[in-house]
N, C-alpha and C positions, 0 to 999 in steps of 0.2 A: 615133623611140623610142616604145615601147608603154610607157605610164603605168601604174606599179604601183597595185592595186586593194586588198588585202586588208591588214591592219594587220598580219599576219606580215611579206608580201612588202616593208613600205615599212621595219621596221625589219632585216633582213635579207637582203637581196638589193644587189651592188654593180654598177655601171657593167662589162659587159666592150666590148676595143673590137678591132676588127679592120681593117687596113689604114685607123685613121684614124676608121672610123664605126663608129657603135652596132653591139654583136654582139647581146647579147642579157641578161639579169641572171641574175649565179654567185651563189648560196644560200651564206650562211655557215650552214654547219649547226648550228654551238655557238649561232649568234648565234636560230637559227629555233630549238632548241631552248627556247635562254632567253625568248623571247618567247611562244610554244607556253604554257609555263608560268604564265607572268601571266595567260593568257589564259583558261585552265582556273579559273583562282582567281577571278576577273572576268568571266566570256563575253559579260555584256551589257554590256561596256565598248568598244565600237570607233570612239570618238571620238578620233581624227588628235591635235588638240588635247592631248587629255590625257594620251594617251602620250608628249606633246614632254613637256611639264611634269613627268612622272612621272619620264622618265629624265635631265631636267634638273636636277630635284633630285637625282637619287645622283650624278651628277656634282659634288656639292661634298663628299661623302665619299670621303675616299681607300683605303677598304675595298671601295667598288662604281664608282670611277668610270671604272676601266680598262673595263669589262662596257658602262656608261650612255655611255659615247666612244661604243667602237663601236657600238653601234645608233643612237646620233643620228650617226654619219658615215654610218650606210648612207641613214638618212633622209633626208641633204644631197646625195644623189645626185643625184636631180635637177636643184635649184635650182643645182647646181655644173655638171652639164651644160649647161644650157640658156644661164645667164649665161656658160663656157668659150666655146661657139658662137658668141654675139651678139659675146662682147668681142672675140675672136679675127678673127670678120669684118671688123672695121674698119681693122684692121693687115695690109693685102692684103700688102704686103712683107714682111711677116716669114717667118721661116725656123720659126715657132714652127706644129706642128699642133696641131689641135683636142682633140688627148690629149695634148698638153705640156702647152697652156692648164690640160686638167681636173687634173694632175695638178699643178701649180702652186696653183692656187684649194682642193685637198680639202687641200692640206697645210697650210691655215690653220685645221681645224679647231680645232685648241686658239686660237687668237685668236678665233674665233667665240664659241665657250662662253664664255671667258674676259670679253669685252666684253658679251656680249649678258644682257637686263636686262628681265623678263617684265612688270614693272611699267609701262616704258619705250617699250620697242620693239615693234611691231605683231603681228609672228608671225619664228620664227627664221628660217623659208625668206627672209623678206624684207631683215631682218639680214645673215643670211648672203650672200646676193646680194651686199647693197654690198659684203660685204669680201672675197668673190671677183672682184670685178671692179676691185677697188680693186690687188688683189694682184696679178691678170694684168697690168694696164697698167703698172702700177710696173719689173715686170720684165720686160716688151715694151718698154717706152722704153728703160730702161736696155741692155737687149741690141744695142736698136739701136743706139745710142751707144756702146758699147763696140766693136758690129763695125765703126763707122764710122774707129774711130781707129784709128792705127798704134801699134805697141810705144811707139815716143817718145812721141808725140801722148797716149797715154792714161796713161804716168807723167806729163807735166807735170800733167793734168788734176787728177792721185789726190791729197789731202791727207796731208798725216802720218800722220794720225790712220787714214785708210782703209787708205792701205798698212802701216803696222803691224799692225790688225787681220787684214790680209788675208795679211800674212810667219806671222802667228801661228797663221794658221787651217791652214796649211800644217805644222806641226808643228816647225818651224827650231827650235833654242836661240834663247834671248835676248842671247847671244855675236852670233850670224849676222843675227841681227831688226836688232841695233843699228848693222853690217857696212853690211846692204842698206839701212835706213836712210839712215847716215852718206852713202853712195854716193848713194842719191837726190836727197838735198840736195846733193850736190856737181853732179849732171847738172843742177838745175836752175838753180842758181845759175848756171854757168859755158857752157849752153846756150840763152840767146835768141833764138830763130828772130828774123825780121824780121815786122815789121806784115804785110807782103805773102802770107807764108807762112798756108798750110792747116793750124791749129793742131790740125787731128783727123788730119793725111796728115803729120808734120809725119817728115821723115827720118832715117835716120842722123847723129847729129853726124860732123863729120871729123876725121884724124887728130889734126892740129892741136889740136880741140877736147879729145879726148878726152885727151892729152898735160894740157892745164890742170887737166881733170877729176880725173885720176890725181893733181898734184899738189896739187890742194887736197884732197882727200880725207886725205896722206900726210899733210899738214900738221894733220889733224884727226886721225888715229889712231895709233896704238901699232905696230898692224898693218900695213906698208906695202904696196899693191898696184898693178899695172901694170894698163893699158890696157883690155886680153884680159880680164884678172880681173874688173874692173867692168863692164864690157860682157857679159859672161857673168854678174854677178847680176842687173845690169839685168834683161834679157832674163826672167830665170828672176821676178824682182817683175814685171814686166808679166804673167807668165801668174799667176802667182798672185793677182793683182787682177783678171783677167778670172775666173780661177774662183771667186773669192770673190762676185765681182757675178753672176754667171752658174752656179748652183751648179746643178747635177741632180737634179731633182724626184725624189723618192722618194714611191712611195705610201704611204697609210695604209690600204688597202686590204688589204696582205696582213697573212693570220694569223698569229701568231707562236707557236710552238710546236706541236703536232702536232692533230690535230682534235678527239682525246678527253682535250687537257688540262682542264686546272683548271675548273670548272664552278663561277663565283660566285652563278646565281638563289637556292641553297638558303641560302646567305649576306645575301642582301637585308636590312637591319635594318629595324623600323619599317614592316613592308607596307602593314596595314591603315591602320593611322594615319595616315600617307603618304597613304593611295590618298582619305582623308576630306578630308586637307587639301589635296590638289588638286581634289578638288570644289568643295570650297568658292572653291579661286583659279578656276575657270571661272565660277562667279556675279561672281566681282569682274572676271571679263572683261567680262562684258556689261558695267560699269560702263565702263571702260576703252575700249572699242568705243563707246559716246556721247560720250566725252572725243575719242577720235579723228577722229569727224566733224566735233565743233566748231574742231579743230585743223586740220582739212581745210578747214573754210570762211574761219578765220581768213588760213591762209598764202595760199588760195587767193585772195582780195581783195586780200591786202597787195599781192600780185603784180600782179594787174590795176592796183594806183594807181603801180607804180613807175614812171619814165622810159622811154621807148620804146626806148632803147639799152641799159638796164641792163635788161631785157626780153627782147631780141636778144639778151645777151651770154648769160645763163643758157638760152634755148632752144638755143642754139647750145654751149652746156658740156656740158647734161645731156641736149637729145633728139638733138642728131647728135654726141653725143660728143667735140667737138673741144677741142685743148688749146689754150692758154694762144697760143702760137705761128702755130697756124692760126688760130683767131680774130682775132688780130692784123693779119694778112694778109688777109684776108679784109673788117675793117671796116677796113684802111689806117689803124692805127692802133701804138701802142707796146704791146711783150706788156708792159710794167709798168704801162700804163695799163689794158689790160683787166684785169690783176690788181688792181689798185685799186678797179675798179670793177664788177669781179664780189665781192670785197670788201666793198664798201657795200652792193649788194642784199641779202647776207647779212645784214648788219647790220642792216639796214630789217627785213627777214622775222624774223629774230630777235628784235627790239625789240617786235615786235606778237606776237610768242611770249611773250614775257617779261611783257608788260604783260598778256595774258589769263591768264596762271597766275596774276600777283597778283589782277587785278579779281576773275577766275569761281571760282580755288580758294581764294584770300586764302591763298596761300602769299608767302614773302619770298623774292627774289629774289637767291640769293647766288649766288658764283662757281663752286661747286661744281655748282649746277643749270642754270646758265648753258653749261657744258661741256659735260653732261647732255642742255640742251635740243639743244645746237647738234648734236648727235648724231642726234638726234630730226629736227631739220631737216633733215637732208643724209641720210638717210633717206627721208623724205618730199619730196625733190626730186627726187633718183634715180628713186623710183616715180611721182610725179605726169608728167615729162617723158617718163619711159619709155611708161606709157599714152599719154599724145597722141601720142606722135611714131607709133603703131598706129592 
């Protein structure tokens, strides 16, 4: 991928992809327009920096924030490429390409804005990364655990609670939601595979079964139905919990509406004002940038005094990426006990989080910032392991 260079091209120009790999970057021309514009008003403005902050602020006005999205999504091009690639790599079985991946991670942009907190977190690109990589893997696991189970296998899995949402997302009445319901708690009830059986391969109930199935079902509804009937909703709740889990990335990439709609820059409120009071938030950067070294020296120590396993356990989370499961395996151990005890290293690294905001800022230490920090922390581990492990 050629690195866009010019502060037109990085808030205007999107990822195209061709057979899988970079093509080359498509010009939204409304979006190079509008930026064009700012530019004119500004020329000796082409600090990276301050255009995040500029158009992160109109993103919390709902008059400019349709306009301030897209150009901070064109922005996220990158850092949404680059982490789609790494994360994608590591899941060599998956059936998922490297433009599923991107289109997966760009569609979290509103959770990126939404969370991300200038005060708080380093730079958005960075931000952004965790929760594009947080996004892909969530739904590379789960894909793969859905493709591993059978129809049966993956109703018994599904909670109540998931398979109504998922009857619902399907557009059924609440007549039929309650049908397919009713029916699922009858299959599960009245089909108990054995201990021995492959609970994700797990088969057809037999006739027999389905016979009891039908009748506890009749027994609970108004509505009486055969055999055929419930095995035919069955069927039909299993795909719709797999498309619920498994849903088709839509881009955020394309324009909506024709190329010479609506033009919001001459609508911008507040320009100048605006453009003084993120100058001023770049001086309180620099502030904020010695805060982070000191934050960097801190976790980075805590680190070195923790236990040699709880050590192991986090290089092996955060620089080679593995879950809970293969770490397990790997140190011959229980996945509940490395969770326990990737757990406490947090805790430890946190506690020495917590203790230098009181000492160094003499701020108080409540629940709200403790959330706050911990956010800050898993941030700051993401990127610290990611560097070594380079």
């Amino acid at each position: 991928m050629q690195p866009r260079q010019s502060i037109i091209e990085i808030f205007s120009t999107f990822v195209q992809f061709d057979a899988d790999r970079f093509s080359r970057w498509a010009t939204e021309s409304r979006l190079r327009r509008s930026i064009q514009g700012c530019l004119q008003k500004i020329p000796k403005e082409n600090s990276e920096y301050f255009w995040v902050l500029y158009w992160y602020k109109f993103c919390q006005d709902s008059a400019t924030a349709s306009l301030a999205k897209q150009h901070l999504t064109a922005y996220l091009q990158e850092p949404c490429y680059w982490t789609s690639q790494k994360t994608c790599a590591g899941f060599a079985s998956s059936q998922f390409k490297l433009s599923d991946c991107f289109q997966i991670a760009i569609a979290q942009v509103e959770r990126v804005l939404k969370g991300f907190n200038p005060s708080q977190s380093s730079t958005l690109k960075n931000y952004a990364s965790l929760i594009f990589s947080t996004a892909i893997r969530e739904t590379l696991r789960q894909r793969q655990e859905v493709d591993i189970c059978s129809d049966w296998g993956l109703l018994r899995k599904t909670s109540q609670k998931r398979l109504e949402e998922s009857l619902q997302n399907t557009g059924l009445s609440p007549e039929t939601v309650r049908a397919y319901i009713l029916a699922g708690n009858a299959f599960k009830t009245l089909y108990v595979p054995s201990k021995a059986s492959n609970s994700r391969q797990l088969s057809r109930p037999d006739d027999t079964t389905w016979e009891a199935i039908a009748k506890f079902y009749n027994s609970q509804s108004s509505q009486p139905a055969n055999p055929e009937t419930l095995e035919k909703w069955l069927l039909s709740a299993a795909k719709a919990v797999r498309k619920y889990l498994y849903p088709t990335p839509d881009s955020l990439n394309v324009s909506k509406g024709g190329d010479d709609g609506f033009e919001l820059l001459d609508n911008l409120p507040g320009t100048q004002e605006s453009l003084i009071n993120e100058i001023v938030a770049q001086e309180e950067a620099q502030a904020r940038t010695q805060q982070q070294g000191e934050i960097n020296q801190i976790l980075t120590t805590a680190i070195a005094q923790l236990e040699a396993q709880l050590q192991e356990i986090l290089q092996l989370y955060y620089a080679q990426q593995l879950n809970q499961d293969a770490i397990a395996k790997q140190l011959d151990m229980k996945q509940y006990t490395v969770s326990r005890r990737l757990t406490k290293a947090k805790e430890v690294l946190l506690r020495s989080l917590a203790n230098w905001c009181k000492d160094s800022l003499h701020i108080s230490v409540t629940s709200d910032l403790l959330k706050s920090m911990s956010a800050v922390m898993e941030e700051w581990l993401q990127n610290y392991y990611s560097a070594s492990s380079h």
